[in-house]
C-alpha positions as CSV (number, residue, x, y, z in Angstrom):
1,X,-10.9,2.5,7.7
2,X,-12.9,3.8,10.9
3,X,-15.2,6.3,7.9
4,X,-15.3,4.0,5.3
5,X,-15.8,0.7,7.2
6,X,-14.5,-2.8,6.6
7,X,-16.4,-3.9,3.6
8,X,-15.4,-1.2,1.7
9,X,-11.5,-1.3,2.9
10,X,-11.7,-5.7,2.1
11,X,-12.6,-4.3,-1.6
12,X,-10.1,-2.0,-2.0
13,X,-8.1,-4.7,-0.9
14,X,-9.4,-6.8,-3.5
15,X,-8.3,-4.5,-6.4
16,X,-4.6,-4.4,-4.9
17,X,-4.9,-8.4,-5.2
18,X,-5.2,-7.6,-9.1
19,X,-1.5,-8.9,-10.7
20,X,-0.2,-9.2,-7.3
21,X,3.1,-11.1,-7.4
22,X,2.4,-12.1,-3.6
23,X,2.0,-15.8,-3.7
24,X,0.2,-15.5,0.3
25,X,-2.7,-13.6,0.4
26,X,-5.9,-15.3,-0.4
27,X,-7.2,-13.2,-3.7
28,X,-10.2,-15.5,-4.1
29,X,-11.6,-14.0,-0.4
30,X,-9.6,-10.3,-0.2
31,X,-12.5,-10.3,2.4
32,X,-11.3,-13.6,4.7
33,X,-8.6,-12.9,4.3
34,X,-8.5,-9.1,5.5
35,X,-10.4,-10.6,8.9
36,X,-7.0,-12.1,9.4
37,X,-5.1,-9.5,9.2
38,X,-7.5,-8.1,11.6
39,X,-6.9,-11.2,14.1
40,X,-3.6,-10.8,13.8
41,X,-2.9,-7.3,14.9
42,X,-4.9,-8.5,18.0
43,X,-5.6,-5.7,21.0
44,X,-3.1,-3.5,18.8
45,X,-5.5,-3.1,16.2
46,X,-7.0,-0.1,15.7
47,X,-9.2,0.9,12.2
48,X,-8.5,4.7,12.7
49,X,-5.0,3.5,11.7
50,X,-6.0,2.1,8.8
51,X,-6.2,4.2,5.6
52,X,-7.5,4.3,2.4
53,X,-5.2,6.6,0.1
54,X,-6.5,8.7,-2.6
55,X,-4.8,10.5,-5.7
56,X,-6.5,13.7,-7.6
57,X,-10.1,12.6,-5.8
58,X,-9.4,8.3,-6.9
59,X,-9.0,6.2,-4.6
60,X,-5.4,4.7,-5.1
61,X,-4.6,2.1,-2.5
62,X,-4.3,1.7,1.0
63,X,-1.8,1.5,3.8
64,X,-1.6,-0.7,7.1
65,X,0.7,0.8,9.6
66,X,0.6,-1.5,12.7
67,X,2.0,-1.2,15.9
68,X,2.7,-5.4,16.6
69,X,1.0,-7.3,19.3
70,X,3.0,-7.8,22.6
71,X,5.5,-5.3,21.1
72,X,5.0,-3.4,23.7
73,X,4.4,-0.5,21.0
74,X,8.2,-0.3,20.4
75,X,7.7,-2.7,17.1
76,X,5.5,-2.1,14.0
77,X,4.9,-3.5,10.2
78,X,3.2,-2.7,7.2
79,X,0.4,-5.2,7.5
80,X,-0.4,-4.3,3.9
81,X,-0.2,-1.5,1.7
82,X,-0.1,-1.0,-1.6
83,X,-1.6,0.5,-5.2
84,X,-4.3,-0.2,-7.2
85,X,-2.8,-1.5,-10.6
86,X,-3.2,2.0,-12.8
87,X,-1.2,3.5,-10.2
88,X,1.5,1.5,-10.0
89,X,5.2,1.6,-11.5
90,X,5.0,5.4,-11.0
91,X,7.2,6.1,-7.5
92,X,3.8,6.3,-5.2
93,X,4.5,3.0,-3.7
94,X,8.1,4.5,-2.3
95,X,6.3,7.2,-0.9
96,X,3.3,5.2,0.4
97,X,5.5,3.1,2.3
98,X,7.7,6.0,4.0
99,X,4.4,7.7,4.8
100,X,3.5,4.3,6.2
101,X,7.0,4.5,8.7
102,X,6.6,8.1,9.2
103,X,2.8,7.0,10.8
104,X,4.7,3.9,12.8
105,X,7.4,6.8,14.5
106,X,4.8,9.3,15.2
107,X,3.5,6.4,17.3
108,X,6.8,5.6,19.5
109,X,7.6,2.5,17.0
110,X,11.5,2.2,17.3
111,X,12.2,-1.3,15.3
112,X,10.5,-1.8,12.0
113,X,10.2,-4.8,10.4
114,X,8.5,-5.5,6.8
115,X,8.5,-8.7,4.3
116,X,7.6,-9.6,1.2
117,X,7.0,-12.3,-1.6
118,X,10.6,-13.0,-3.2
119,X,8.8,-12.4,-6.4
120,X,7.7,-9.2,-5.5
121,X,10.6,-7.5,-7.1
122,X,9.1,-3.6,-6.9
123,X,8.4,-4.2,-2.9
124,X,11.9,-5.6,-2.7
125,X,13.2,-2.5,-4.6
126,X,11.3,-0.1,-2.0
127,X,12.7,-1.6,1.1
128,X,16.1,-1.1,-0.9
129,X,15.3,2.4,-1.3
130,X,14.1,2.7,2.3
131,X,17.6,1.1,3.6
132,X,15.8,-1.6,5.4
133,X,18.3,-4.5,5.8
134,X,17.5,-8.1,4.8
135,X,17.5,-10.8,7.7
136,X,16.5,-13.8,6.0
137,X,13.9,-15.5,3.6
138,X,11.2,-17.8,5.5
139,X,9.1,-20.1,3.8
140,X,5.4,-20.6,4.1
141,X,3.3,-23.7,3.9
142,X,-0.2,-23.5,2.6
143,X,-3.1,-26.0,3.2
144,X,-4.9,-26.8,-0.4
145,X,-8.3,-28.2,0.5
């Protein structure tokens, strides 16, 4: 992100909003929504950790590997990654995500921890795949102004 900058990462983002089954992100402002994620990562955040990812010269999605605030750098997510719609349902999404963890232990992470939409049935596959063990399912409430 720190070479392409943050408008250009917020519209990549906007393209993985495209047939998203994620029922939280907020697809009519990839942009607002992207400074959140932002805020949220806090002193932790740092944009030459952010990348875009790219497939035969495309651009193909992007990957979020964050280290979590007062973690004390032993605790890290995926804030967000994932594929622009013509690359999905083709295995890069299993191997974004481990690239995404292999990032997180370069960096001392010991603990991961990752979540998704229940609907989001190919995300829930990966973490499958990845042996990451379910904990629970939270709910979310949403303000509609």
């Amino acid at each position: 992100m720190a070479k392409v900058g943050i408008k250009a990462f917020a519209e990549v983002l906007g393209q993985l909003y495209i047939d998203n089954p994620s029922r939280e992100a907020n697809f009519d402002n990839p942009r607002l929504d992207f400074g959140e994620i932002i805020q949220y990562a806090g002193d932790e955040f740092d944009p030459e950790r952010w990348f875009l990812v790219s497939l035969n010269s495309d651009i193909a999605g992007l990957v979020m590997p964050q280290v979590l605030p007062d973690s004390k750098g032993s605790v890290g997510s995926l804030f967000y990654f994932g594929l622009i719609p013509e690359y999905r349902d083709k295995g890069y999404g299993r191997i974004l995500h481990a690239r995404g963890l292999e990032y997180l232990a370069a960096w001392g992470v010991k603990q991961y921890f990752g979540s998704t939409d229940v609907m989001n049935h190919s995300m829930i596959r990966i973490f499958t795949l990845h042996d990451c063990e379910k904990m629970g399912i939270r709910k979310l409430f949403k303000l509609h102004p």
